[in-house]
mmCIF file of the protein (N, C-alpha, C, O) and its ligand, coordinates in Angstrom:
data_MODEL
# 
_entry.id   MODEL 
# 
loop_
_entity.id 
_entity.type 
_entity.pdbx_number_of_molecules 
1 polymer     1 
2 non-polymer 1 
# 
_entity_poly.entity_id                      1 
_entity_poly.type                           'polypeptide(L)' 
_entity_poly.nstd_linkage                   no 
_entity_poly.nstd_monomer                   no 
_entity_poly.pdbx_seq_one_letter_code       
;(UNK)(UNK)(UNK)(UNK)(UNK)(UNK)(UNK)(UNK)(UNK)(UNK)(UNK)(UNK)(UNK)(UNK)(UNK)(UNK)
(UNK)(UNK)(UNK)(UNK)(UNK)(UNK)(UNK)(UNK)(UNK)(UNK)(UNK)(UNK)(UNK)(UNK)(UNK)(UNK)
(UNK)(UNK)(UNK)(UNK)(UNK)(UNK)(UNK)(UNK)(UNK)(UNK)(UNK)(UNK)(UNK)(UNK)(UNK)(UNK)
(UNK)
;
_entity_poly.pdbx_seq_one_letter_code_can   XXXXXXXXXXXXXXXXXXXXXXXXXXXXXXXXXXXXXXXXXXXXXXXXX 
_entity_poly.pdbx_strand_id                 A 
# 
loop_
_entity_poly_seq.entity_id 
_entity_poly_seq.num 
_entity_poly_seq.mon_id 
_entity_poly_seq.hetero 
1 1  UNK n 
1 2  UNK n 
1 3  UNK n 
1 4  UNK n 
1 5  UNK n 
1 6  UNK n 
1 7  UNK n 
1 8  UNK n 
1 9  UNK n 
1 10 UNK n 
1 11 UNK n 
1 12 UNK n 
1 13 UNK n 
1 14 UNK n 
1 15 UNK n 
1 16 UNK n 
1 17 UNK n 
1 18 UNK n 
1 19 UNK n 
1 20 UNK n 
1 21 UNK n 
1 22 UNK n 
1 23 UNK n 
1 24 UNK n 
1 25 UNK n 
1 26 UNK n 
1 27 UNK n 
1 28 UNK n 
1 29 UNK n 
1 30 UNK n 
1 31 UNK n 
1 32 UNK n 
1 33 UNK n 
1 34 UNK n 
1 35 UNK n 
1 36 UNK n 
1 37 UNK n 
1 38 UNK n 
1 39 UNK n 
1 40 UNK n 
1 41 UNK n 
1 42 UNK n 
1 43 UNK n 
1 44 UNK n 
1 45 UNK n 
1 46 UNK n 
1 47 UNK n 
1 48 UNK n 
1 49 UNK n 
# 
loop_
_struct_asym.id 
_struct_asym.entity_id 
A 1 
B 2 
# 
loop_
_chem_comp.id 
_chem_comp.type 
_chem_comp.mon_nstd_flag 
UNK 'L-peptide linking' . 
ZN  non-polymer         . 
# 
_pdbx_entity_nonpoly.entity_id   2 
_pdbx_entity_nonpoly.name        ? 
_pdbx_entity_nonpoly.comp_id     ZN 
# 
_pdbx_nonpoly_scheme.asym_id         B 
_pdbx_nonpoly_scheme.entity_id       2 
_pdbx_nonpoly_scheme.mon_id          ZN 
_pdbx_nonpoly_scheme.ndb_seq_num     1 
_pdbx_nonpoly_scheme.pdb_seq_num     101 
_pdbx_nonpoly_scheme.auth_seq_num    101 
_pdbx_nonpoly_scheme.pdb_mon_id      ZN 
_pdbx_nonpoly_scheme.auth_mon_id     ZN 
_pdbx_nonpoly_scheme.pdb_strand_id   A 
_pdbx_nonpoly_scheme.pdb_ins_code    . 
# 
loop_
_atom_site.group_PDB 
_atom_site.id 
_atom_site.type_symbol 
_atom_site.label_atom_id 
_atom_site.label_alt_id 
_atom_site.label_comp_id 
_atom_site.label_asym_id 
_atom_site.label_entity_id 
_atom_site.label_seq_id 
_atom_site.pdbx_PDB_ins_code 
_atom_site.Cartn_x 
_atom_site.Cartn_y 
_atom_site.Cartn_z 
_atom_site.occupancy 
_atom_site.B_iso_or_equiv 
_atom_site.pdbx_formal_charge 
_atom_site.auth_seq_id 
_atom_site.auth_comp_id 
_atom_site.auth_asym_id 
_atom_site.auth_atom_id 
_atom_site.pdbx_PDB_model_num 
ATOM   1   N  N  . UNK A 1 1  ? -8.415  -4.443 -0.934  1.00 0.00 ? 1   UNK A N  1 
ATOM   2   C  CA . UNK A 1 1  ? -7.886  -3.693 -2.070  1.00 0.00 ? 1   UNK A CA 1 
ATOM   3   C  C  . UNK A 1 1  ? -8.897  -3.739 -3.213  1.00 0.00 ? 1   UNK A C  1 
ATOM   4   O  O  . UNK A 1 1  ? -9.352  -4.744 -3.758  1.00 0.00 ? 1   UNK A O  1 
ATOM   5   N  N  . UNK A 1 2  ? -9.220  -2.173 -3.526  1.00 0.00 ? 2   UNK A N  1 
ATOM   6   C  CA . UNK A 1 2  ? -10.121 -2.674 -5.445  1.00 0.00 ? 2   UNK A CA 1 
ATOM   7   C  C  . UNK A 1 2  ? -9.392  -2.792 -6.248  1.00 0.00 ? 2   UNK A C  1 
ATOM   8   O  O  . UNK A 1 2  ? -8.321  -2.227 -6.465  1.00 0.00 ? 2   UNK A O  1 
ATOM   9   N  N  . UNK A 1 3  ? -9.932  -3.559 -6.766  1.00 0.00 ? 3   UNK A N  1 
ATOM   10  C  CA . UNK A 1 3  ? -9.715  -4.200 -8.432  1.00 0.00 ? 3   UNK A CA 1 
ATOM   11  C  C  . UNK A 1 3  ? -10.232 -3.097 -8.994  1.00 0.00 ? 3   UNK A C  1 
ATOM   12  O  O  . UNK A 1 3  ? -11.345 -2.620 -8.770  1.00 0.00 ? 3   UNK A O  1 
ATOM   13  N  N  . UNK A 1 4  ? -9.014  -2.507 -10.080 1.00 0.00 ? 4   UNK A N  1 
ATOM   14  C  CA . UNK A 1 4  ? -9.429  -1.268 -11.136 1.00 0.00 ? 4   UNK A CA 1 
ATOM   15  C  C  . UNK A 1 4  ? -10.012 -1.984 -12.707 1.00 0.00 ? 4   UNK A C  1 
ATOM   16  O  O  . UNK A 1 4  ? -9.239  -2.651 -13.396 1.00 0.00 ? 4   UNK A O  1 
ATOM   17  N  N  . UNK A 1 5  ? -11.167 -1.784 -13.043 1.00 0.00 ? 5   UNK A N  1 
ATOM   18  C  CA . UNK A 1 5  ? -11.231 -2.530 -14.365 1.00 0.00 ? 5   UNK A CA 1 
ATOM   19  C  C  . UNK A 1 5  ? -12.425 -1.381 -15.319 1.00 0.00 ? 5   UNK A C  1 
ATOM   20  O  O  . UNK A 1 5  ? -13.172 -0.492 -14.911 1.00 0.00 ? 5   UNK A O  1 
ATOM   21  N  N  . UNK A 1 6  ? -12.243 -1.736 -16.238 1.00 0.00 ? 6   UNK A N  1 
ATOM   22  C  CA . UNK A 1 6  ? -12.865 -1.091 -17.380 1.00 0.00 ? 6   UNK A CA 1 
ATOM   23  C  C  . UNK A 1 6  ? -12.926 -1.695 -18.673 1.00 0.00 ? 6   UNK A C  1 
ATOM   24  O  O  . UNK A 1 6  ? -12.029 -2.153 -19.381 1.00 0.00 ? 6   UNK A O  1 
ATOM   25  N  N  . UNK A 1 7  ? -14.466 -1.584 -18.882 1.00 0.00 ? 7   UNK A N  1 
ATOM   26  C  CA . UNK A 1 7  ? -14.480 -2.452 -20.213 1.00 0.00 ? 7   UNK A CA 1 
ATOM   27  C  C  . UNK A 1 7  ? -14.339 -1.845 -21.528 1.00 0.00 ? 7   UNK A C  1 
ATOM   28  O  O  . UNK A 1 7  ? -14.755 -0.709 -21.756 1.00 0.00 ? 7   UNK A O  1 
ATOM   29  N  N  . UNK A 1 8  ? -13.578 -2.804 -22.681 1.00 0.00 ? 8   UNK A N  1 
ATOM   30  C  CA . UNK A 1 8  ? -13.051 -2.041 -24.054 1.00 0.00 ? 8   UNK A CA 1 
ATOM   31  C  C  . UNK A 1 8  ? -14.250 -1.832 -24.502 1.00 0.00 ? 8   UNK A C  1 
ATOM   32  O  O  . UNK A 1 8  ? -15.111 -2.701 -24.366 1.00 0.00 ? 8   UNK A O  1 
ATOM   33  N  N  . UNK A 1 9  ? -14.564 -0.412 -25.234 1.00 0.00 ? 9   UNK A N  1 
ATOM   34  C  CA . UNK A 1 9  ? -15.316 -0.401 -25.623 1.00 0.00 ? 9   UNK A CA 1 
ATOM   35  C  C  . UNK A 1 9  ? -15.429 -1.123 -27.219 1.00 0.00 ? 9   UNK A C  1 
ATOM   36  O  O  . UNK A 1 9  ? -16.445 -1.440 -27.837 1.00 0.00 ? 9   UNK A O  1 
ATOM   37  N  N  . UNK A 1 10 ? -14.235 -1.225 -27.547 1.00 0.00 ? 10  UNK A N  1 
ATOM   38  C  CA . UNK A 1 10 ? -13.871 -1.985 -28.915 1.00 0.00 ? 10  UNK A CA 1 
ATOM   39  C  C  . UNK A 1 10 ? -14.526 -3.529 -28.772 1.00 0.00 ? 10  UNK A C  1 
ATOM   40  O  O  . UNK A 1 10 ? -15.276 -3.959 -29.649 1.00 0.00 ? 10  UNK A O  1 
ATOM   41  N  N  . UNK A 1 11 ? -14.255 -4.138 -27.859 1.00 0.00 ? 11  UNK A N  1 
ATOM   42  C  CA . UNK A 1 11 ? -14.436 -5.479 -27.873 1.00 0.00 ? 11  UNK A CA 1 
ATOM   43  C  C  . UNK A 1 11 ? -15.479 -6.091 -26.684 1.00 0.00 ? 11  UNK A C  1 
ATOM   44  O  O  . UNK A 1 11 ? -16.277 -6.981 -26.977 1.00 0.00 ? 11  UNK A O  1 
ATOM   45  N  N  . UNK A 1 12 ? -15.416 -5.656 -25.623 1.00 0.00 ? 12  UNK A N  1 
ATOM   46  C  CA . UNK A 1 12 ? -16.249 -5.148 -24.935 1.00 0.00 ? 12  UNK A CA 1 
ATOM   47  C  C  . UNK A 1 12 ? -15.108 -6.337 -23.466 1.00 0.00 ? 12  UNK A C  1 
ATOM   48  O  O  . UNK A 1 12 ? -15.537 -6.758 -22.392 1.00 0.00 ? 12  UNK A O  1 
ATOM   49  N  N  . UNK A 1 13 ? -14.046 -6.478 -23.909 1.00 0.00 ? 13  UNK A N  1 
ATOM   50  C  CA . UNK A 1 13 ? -13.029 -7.541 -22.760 1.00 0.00 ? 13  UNK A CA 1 
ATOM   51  C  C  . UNK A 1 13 ? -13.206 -6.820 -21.560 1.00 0.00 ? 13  UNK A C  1 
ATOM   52  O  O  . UNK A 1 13 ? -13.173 -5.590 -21.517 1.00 0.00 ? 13  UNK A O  1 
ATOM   53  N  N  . UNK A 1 14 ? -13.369 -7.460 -20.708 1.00 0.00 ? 14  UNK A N  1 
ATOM   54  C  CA . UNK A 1 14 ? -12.943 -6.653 -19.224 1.00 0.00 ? 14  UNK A CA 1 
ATOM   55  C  C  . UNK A 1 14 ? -11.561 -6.620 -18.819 1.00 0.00 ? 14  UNK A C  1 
ATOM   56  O  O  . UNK A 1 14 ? -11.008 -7.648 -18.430 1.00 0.00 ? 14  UNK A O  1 
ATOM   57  N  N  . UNK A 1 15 ? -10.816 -5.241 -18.898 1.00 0.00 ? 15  UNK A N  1 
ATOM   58  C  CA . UNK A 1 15 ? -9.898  -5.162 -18.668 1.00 0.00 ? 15  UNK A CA 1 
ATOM   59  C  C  . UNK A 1 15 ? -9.041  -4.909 -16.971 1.00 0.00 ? 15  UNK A C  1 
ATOM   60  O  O  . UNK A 1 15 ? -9.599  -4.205 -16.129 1.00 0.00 ? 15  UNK A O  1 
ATOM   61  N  N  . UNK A 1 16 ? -8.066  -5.387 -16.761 1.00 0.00 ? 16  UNK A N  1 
ATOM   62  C  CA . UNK A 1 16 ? -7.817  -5.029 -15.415 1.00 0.00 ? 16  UNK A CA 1 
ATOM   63  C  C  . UNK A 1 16 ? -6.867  -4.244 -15.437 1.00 0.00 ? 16  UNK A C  1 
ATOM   64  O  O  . UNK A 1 16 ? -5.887  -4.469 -16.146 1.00 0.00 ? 16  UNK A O  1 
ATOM   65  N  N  . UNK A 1 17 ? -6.957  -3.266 -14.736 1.00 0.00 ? 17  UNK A N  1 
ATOM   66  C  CA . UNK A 1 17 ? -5.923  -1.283 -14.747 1.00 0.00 ? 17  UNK A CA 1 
ATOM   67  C  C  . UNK A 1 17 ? -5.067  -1.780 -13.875 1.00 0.00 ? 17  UNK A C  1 
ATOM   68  O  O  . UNK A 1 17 ? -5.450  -2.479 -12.936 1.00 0.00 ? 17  UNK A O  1 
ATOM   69  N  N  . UNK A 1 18 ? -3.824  -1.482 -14.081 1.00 0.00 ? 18  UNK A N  1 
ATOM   70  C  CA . UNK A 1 18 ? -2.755  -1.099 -12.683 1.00 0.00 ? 18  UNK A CA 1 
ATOM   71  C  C  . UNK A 1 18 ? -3.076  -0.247 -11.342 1.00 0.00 ? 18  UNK A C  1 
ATOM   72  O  O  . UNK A 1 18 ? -3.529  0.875  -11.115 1.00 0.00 ? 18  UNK A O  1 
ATOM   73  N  N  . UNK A 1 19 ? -2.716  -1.102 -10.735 1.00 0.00 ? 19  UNK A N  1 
ATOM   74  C  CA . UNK A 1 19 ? -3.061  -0.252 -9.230  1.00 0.00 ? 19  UNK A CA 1 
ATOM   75  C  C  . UNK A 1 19 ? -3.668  1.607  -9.522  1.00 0.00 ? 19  UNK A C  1 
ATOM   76  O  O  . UNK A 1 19 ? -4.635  2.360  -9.407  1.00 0.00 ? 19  UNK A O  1 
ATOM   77  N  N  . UNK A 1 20 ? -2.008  1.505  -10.031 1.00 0.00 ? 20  UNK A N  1 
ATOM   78  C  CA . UNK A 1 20 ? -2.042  3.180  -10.067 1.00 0.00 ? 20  UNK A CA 1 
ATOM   79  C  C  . UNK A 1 20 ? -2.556  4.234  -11.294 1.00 0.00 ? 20  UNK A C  1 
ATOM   80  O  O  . UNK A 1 20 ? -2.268  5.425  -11.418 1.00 0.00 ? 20  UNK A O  1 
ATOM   81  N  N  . UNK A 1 21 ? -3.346  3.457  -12.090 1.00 0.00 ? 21  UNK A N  1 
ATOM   82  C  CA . UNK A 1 21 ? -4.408  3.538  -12.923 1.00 0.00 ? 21  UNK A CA 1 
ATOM   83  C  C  . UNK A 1 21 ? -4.844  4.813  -12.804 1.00 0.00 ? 21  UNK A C  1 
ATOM   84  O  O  . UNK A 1 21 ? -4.957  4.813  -11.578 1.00 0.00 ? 21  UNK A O  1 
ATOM   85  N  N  . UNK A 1 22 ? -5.254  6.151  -13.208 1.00 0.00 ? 22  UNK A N  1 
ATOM   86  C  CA . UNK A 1 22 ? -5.938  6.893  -12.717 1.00 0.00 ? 22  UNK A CA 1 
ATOM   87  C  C  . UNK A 1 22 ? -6.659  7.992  -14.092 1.00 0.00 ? 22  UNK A C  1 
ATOM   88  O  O  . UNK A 1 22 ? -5.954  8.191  -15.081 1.00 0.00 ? 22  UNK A O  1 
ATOM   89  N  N  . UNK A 1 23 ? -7.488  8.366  -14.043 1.00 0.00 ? 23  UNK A N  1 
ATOM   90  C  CA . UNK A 1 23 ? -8.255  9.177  -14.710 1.00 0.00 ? 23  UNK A CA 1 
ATOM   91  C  C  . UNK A 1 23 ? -7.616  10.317 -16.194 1.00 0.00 ? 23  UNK A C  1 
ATOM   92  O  O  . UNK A 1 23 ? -7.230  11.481 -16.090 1.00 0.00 ? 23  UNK A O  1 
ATOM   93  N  N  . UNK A 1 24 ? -7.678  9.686  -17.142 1.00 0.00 ? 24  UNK A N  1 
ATOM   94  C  CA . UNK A 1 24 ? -6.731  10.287 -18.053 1.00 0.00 ? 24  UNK A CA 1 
ATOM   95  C  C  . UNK A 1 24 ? -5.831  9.925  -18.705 1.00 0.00 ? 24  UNK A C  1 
ATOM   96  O  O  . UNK A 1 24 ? -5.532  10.462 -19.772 1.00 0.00 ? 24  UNK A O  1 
ATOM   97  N  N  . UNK A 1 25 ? -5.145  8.829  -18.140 1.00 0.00 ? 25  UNK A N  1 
ATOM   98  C  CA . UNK A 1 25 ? -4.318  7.829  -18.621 1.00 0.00 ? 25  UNK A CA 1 
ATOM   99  C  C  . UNK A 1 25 ? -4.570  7.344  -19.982 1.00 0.00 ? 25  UNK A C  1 
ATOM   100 O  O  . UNK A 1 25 ? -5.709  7.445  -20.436 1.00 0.00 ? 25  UNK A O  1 
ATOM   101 N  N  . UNK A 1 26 ? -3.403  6.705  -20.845 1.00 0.00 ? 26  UNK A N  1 
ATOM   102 C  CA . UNK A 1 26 ? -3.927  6.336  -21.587 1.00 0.00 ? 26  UNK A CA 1 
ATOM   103 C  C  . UNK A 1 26 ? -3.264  4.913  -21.846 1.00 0.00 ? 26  UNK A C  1 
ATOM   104 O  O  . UNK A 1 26 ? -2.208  4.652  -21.271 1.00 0.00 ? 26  UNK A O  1 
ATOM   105 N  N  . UNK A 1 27 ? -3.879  3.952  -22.730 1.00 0.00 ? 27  UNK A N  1 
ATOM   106 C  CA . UNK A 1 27 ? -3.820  2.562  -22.586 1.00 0.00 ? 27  UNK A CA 1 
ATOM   107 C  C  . UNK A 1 27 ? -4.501  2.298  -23.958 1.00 0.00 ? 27  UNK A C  1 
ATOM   108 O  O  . UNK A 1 27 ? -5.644  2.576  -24.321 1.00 0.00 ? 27  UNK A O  1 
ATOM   109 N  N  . UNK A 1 28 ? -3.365  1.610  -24.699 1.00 0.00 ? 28  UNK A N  1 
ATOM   110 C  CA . UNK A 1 28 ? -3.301  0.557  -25.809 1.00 0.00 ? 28  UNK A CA 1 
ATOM   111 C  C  . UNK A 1 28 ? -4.130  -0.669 -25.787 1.00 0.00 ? 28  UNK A C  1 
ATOM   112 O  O  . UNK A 1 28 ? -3.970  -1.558 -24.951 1.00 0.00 ? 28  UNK A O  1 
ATOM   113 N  N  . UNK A 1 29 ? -5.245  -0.700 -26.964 1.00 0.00 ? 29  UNK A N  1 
ATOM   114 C  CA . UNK A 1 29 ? -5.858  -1.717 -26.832 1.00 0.00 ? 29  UNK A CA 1 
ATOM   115 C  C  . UNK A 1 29 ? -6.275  -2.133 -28.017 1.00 0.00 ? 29  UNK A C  1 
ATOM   116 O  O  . UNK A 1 29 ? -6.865  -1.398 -28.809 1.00 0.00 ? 29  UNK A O  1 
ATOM   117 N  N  . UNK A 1 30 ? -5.990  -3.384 -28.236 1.00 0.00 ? 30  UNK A N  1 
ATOM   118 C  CA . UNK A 1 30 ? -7.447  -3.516 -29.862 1.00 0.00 ? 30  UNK A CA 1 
ATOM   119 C  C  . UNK A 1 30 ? -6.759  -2.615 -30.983 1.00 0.00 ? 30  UNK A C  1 
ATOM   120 O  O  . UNK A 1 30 ? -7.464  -2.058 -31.824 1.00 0.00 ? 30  UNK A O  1 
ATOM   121 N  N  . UNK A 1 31 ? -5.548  -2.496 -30.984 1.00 0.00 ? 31  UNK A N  1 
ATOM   122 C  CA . UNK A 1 31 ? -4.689  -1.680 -31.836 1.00 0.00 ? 31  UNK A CA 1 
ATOM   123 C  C  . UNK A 1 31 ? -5.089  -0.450 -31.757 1.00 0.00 ? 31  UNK A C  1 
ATOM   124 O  O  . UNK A 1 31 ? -4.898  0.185  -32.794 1.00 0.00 ? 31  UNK A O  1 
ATOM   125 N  N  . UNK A 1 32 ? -5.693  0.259  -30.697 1.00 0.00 ? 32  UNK A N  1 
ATOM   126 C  CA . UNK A 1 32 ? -6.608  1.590  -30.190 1.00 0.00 ? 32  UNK A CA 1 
ATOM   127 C  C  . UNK A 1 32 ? -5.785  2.109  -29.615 1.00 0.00 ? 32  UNK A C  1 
ATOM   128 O  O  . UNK A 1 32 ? -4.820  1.385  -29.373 1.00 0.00 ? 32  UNK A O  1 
ATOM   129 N  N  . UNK A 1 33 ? -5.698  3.749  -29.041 1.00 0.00 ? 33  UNK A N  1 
ATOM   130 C  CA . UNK A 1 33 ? -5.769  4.118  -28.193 1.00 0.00 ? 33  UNK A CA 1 
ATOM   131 C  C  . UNK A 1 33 ? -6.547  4.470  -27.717 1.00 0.00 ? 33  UNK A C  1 
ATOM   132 O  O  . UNK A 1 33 ? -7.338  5.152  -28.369 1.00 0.00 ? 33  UNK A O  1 
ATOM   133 N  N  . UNK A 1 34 ? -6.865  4.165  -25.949 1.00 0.00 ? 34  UNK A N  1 
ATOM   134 C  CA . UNK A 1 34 ? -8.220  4.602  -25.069 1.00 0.00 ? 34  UNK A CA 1 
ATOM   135 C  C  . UNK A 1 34 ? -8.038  6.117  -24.110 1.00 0.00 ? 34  UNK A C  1 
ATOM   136 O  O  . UNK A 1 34 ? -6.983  6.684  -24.396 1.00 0.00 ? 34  UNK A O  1 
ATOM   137 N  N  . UNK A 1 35 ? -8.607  6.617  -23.382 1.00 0.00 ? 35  UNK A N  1 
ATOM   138 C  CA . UNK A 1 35 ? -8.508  7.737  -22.469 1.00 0.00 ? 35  UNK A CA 1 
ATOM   139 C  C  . UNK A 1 35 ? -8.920  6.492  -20.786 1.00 0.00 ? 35  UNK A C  1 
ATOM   140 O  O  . UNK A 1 35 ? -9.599  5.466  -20.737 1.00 0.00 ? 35  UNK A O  1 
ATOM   141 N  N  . UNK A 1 36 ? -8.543  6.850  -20.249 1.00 0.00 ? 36  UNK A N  1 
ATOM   142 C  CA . UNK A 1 36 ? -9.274  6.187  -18.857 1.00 0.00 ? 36  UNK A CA 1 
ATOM   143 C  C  . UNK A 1 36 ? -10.253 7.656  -18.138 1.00 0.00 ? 36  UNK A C  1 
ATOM   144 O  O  . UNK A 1 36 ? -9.835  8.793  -17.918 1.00 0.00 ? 36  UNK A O  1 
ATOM   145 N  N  . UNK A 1 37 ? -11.566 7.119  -17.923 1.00 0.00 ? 37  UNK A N  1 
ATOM   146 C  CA . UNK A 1 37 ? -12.131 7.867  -17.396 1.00 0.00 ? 37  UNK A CA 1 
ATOM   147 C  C  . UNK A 1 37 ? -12.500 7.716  -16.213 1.00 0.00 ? 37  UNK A C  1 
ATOM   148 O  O  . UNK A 1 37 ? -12.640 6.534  -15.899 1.00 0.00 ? 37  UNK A O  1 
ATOM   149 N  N  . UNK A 1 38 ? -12.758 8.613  -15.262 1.00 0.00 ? 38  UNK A N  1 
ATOM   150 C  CA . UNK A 1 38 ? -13.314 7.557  -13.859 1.00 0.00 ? 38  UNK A CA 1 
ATOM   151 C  C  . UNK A 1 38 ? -14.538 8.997  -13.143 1.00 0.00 ? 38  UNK A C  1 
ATOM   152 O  O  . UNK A 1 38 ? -14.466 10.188 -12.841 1.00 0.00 ? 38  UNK A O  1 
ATOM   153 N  N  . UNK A 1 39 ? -15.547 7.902  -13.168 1.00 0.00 ? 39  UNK A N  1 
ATOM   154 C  CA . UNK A 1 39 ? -16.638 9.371  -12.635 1.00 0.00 ? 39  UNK A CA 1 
ATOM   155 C  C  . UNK A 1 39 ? -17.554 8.374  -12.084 1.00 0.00 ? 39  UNK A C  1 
ATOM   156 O  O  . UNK A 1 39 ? -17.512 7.249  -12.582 1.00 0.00 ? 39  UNK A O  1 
ATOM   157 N  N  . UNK A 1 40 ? -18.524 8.651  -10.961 1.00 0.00 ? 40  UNK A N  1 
ATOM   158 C  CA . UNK A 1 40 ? -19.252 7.498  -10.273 1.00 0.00 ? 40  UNK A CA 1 
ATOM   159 C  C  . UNK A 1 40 ? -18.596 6.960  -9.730  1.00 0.00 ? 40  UNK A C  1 
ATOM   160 O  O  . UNK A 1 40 ? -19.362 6.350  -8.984  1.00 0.00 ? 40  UNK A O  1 
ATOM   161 N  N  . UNK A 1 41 ? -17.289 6.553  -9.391  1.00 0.00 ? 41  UNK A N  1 
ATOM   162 C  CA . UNK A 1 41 ? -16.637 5.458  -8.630  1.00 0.00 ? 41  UNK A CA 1 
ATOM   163 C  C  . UNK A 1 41 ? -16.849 4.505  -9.740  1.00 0.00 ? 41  UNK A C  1 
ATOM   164 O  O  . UNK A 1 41 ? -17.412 3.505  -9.294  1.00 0.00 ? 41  UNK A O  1 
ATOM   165 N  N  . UNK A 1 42 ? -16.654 4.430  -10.836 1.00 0.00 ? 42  UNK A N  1 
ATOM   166 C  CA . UNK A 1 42 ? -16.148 3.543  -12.278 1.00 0.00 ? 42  UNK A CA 1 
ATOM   167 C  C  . UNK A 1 42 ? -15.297 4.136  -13.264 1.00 0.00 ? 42  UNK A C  1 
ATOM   168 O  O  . UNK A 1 42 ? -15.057 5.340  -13.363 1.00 0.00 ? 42  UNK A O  1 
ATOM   169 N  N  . UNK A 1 43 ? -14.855 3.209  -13.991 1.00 0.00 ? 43  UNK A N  1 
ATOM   170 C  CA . UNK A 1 43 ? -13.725 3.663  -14.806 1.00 0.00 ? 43  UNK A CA 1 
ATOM   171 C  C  . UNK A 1 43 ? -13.975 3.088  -15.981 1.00 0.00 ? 43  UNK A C  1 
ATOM   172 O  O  . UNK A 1 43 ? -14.180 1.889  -16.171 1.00 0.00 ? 43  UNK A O  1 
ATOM   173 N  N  . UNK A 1 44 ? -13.951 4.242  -17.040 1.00 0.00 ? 44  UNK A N  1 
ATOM   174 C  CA . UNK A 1 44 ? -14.744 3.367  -18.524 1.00 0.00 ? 44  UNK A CA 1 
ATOM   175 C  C  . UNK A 1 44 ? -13.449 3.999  -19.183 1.00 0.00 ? 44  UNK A C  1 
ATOM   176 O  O  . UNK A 1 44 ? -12.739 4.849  -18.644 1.00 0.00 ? 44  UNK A O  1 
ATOM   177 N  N  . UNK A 1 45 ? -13.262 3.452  -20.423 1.00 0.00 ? 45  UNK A N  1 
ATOM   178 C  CA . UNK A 1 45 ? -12.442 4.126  -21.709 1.00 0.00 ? 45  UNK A CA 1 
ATOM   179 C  C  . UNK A 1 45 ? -13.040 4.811  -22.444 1.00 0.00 ? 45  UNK A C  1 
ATOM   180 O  O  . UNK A 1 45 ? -14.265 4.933  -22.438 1.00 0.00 ? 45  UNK A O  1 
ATOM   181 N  N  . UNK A 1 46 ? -12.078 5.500  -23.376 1.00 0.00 ? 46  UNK A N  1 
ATOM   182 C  CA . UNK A 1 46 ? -12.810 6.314  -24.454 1.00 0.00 ? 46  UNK A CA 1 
ATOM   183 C  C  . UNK A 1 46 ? -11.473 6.497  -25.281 1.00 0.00 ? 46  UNK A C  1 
ATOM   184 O  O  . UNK A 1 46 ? -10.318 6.765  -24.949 1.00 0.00 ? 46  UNK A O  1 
ATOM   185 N  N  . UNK A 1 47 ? -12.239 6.184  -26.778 1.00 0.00 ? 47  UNK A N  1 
ATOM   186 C  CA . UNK A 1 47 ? -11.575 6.160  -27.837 1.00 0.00 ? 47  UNK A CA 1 
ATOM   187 C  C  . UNK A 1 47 ? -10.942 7.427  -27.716 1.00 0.00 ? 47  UNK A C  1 
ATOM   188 O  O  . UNK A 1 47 ? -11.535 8.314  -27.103 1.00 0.00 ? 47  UNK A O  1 
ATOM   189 N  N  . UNK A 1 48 ? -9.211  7.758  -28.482 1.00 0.00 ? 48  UNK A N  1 
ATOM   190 C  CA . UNK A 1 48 ? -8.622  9.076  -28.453 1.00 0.00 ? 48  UNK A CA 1 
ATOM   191 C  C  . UNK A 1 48 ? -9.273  9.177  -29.886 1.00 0.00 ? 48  UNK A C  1 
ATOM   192 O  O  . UNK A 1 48 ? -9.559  8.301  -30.703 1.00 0.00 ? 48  UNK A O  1 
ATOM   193 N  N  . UNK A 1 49 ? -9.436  10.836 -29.913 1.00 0.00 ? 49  UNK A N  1 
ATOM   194 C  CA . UNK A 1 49 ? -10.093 11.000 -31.352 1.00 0.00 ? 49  UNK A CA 1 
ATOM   195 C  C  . UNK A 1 49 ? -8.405  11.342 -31.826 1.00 0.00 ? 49  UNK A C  1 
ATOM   196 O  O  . UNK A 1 49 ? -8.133  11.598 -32.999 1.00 0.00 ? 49  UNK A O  1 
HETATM 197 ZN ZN . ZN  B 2 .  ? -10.635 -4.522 -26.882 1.00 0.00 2 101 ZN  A ZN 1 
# 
């Protein structure tokens, strides 16, 4: 099984995604909201403007 993870770009924590994690999502962090991105076979965040 992979491990889904992506690092904050706020803090730079390695975060671990739910299974069902997927591209677009969005996820509370660092009093942030992030975007989940996934391209390459990795998954980075991105600040919501
Ligand atoms: Zn953070």
């Amino acid at each position: 099984m992979i491990v889904k993870r992506a690092s904050c770009p706020a803090c730079g924590t390695m975060l671990t995604l739910p299974d069902e994690a997927a591209a677009g999502d969005r996820l509370e962090h660092c009093g942030e909201t992030f975007r989940l991105l996934h391209a390459y076979g990795v998954f980075a965040l991105e600040r919501e403007e």
